[in-house]
C-alpha positions in Angstrom: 19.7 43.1 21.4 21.2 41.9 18.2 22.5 46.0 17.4 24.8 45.2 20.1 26.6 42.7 18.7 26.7 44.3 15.2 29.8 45.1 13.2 29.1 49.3 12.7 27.6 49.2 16.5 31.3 47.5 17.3 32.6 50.4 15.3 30.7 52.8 17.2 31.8 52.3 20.6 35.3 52.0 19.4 34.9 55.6 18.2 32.9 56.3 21.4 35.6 55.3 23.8 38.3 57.0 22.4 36.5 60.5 22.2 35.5 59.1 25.9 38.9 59.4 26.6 40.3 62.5 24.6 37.8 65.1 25.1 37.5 65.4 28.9 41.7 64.9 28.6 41.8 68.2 26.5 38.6 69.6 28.5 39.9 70.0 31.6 42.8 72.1 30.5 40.4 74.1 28.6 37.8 74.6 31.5 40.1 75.2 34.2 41.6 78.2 31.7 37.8 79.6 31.8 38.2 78.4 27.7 34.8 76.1 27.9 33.4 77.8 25.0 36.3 77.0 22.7 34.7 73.9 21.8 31.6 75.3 20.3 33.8 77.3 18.2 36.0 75.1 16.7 32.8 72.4 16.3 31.0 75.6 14.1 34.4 76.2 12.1 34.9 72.3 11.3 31.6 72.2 9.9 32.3 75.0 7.7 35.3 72.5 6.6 33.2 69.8 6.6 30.7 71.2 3.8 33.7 72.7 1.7 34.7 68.3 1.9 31.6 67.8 0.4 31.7 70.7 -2.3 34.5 69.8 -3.3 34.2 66.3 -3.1 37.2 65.5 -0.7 37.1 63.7 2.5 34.9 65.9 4.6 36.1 64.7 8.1 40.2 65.7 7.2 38.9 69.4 5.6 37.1 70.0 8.8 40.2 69.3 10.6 42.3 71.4 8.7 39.7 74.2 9.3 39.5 73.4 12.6 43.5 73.1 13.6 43.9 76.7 10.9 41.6 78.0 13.4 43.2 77.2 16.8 46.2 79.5 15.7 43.7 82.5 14.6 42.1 81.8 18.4 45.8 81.8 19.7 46.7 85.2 17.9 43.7 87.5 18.9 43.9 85.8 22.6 47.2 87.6 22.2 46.3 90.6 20.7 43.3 91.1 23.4 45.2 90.0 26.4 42.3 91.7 28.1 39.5 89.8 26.5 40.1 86.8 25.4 36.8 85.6 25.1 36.3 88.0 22.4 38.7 85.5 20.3 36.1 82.6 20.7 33.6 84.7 19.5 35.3 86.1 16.6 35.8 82.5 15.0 32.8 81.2 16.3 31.3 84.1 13.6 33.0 83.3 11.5 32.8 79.6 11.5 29.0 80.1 11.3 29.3 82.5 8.2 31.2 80.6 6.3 29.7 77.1 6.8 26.1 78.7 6.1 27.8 80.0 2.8 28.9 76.5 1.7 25.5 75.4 2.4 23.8 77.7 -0.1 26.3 76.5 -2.7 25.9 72.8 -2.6 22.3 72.6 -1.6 22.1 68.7 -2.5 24.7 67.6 0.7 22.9 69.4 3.4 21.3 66.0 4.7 25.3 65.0 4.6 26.3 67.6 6.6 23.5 67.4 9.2 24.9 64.1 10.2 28.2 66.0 11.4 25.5 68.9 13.0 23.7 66.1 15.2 25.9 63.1 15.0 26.1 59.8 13.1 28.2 57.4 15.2 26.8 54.6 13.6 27.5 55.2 9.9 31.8 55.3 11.4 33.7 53.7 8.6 37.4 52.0 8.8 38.6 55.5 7.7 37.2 57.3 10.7 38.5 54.9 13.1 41.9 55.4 12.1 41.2 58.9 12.0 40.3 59.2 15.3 43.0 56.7 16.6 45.4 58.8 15.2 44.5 61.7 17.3 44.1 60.1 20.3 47.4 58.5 20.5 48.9 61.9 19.7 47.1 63.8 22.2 47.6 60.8 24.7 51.5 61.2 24.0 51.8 65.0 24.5 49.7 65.4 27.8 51.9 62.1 29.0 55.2 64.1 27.6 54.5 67.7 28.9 51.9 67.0 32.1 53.7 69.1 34.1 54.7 71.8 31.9 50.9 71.7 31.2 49.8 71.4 34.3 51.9 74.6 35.6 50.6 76.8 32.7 46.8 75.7 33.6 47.3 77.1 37.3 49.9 79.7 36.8 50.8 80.8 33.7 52.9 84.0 34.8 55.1 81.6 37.0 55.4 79.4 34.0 56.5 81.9 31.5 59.2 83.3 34.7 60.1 79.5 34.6 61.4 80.0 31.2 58.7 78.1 29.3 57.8 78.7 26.0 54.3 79.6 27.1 53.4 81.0 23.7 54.0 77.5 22.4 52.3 75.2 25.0 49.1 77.5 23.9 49.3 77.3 21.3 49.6 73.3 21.3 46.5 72.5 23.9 44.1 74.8 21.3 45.3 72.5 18.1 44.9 69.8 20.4 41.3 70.8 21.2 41.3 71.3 17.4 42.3 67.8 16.6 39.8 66.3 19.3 37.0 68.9 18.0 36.9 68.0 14.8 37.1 64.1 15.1 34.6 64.1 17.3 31.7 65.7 15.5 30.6 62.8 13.3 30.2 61.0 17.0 27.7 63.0 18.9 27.5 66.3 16.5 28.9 69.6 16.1 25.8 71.1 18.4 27.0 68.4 21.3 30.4 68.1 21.0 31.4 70.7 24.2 29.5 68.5 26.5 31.9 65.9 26.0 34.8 67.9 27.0 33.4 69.8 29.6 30.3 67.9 31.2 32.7 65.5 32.6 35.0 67.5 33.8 32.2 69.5 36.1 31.4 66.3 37.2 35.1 65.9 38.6 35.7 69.1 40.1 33.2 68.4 42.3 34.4 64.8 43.4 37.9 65.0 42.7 40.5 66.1 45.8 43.4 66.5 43.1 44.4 67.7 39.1 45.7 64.2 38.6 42.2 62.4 40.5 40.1 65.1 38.3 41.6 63.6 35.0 41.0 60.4 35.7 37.5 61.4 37.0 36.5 62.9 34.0 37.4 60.6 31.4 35.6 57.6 33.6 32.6 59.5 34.0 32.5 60.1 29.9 33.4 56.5 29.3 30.7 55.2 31.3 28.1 58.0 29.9 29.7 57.2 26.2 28.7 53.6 26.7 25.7 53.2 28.5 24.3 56.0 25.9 25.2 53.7 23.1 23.5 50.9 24.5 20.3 52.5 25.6 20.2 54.4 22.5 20.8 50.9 20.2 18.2 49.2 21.6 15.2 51.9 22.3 16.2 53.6 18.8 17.6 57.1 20.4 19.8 59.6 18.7 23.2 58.1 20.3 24.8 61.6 20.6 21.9 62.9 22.5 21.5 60.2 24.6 25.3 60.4 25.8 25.2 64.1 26.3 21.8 63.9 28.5 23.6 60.8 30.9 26.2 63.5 31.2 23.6 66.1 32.3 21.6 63.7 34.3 25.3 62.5 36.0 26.1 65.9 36.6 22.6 66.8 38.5 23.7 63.5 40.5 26.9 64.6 41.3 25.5 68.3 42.4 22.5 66.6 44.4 25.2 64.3 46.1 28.2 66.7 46.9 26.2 69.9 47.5 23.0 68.8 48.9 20.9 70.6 45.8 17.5 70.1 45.0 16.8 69.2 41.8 
């Protein structure tokens, strides 16, 4: 029981909480859009950032951001230019993402166990730096979802009548992908690039299912990942799990709750 009071298992659900509360905040714009898989891709495209931080010996958690934020706009631009198919878009970068990062990784051989700590997760080894890191994003993405809810919230459900409206559609977009972007890539060094998409969309199925309204939904969803983000922690502290995994299978195991409960499904 000692972990629990530890100074880096302190620091660790700091970090937890606040992805707890960012990801399914971002998700749920992103699932509703039928944009679930937009997560993977960015997670795959940050890594590729993450070892070019490590090749090049700069901070590997701000170069996967970078990647990951350069390629929200090439995500926005071919959903554009395939209005038809915008999945296509997701699997374009995701491709890419994978190409390049398994390109660094022939390059600097010696880093690879580095970077497989951002491919699983490695919320324990947090430092002061990622903490503000991840701070940072979550009070930005806390501000603009509190600034433009509604202009948000009309674009999730109907984005023709927004654009009519006279929003800048095009722009709004464009800002929840580099918000997914910024959330993405802070998150991976938390429960891993291979994980990361349960956190922002796990939740979120959890809510649709027990939520009667958008605004009920939100706050659903990031309950339901707090309480998944800290109960993980502590199991996996004390029994010696991989923390990441142990979050995202509470959030698998809430979900089959929430299913058996609402729908009357046998598991």
């Amino acid at each position: 029981m000692e972990i629990l009071f530890s100074d880096f298992f302190q620091r660790a659900l700091l970090g937890g909480l606040l992805i707890g509360l960012t990801a399914p905040l971002i998700g749920i714009f992103l699932v509703l859009r039928r944009l679930s898989m937009i997560g993977d891709t960015l997670a795959h495209v940050t890594i590729a950032g993450v070892a070019l931080g490590f090749l090049i010996n700069v901070y590997p958690l701000v170069v996967g951001l970078v990647f990951a934020v350069i390629s929200s706009f090439a995500i926005e631009k071919l959903r554009r230019a395939y209005k038809g198919y915008a999945e296509l878009s997701i699997a374009v970068i995701m491709s890419g993402g994978v190409a390049v990062a398994s390109f660094l990784f022939t390059l600097g051989q010696g880093y690879n166990t580095d970077v497989t700590s951002y491919l699983f997760g490695s919320i324990y080894t947090l430092g002061r730096t990622d903490l503000y890191l991840v701070g940072g994003v979550t009070v930005v993405v806390l501000a603009v979802v509190v600034f433009f809810y509604k202009e948000l919230f009309l674009l999730t459900f109907e984005e023709d009548a927004a654009a009519v409206s006279g929003l800048p559609v095009k722009l709004l977009n464009m800002l929840i992908t580099v918000l997914a972007a910024l959330v993405i890539s802070t998150a991976i060094k938390i429960v891993g690039a291979l994980l990361v998409s349960a956190l922002l969309t796990i939740p979120v199925a959890c809510s649709l299912f027990l939520a009667k309204s958008f605004r009920m939904s939100i706050v659903l969803s990031v309950v339901i990942a707090e309480i998944a983000v800290i109960v993980g922690l502590i199991v996996a502290g004390i029994w010696n799990f991989a923390p990441g995994a142990t979050i995202v299978l509470l959030l698998i195991l809430m979900l089959l709750l929430t299913l058996v409960a609402c729908r009357g499904y046998t598991v």
